[in-house]
C-alpha positions in Angstrom: -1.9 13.1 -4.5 -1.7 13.0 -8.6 -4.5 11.5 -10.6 -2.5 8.4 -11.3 -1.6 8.2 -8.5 -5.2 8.0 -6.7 -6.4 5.3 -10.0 -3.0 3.2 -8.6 -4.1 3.3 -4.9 -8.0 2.5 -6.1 -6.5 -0.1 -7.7 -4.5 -1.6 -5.3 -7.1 -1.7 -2.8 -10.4 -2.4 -4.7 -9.2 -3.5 -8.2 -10.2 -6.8 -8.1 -13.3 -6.3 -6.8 -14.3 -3.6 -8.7 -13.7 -5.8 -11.4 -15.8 -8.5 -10.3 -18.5 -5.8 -9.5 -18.3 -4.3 -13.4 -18.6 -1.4 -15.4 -22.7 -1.2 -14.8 -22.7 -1.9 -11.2 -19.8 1.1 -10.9 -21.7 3.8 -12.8 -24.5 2.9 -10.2 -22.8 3.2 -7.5 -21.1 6.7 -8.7 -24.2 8.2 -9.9 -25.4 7.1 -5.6 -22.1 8.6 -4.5 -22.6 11.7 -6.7 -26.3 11.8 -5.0 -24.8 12.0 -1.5 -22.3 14.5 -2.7 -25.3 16.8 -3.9 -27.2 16.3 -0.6 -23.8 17.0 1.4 -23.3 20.1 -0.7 -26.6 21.4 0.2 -27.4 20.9 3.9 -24.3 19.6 4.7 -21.0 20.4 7.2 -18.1 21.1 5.3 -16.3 17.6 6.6 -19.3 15.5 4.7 -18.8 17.8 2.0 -14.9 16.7 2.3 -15.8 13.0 2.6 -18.4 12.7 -0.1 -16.3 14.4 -2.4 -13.4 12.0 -1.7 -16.1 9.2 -2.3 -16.8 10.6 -5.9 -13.2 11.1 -6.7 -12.7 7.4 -5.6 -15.5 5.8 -7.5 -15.0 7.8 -10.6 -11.0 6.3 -10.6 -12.5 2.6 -10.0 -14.6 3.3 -13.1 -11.3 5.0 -14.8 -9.8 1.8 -14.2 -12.6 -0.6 -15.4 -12.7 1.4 -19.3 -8.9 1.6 -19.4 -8.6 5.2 -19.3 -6.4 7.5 -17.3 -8.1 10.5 -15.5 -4.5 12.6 -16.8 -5.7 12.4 -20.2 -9.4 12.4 -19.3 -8.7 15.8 -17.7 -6.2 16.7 -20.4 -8.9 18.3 -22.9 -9.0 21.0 -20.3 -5.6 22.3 -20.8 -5.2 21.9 -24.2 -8.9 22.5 -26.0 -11.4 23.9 -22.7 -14.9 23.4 -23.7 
């Protein structure tokens, strides 16, 4: 799946009430998301690994969507001017 593709799907399927949620309430909820990603990285399986991953990647498109940005040009800086 392509970037814009996954912000599309996010969007289809929690758009609306992301939006409702807001921009504060998403950040929260990724910074949880990136928690459990940190604890499945260190004591855990490889498929919670997998799954809190896909969490992040899915929570960090909803925000995407919220500020109007696409995660193609977010990541773009990384092909064109690495930090």
């Amino acid at each position: 799946m392509e970037l814009a593709e996954l912000q599309d799907l996010m969007d289809r399927l929690y758009g609306e009430a992301d939006r409702e949620r807001g921009v504060p309430a998403t950040v929260a909820w990724l910074c949880e998301e990136l928690g459990e990603l940190a604890q499945a990285v260190r004591k855990g399986t490889h498929d919670q690994q997998v799954h809190e991953l896909g969490d992040v990647l899915a929570w960090l498109a909803s925000l995407a969507n919220q500020v109007g940005i696409s995660l193609d040009e977010a990541v773009g800086r990384y092909v064109t001017d690495p930090p």
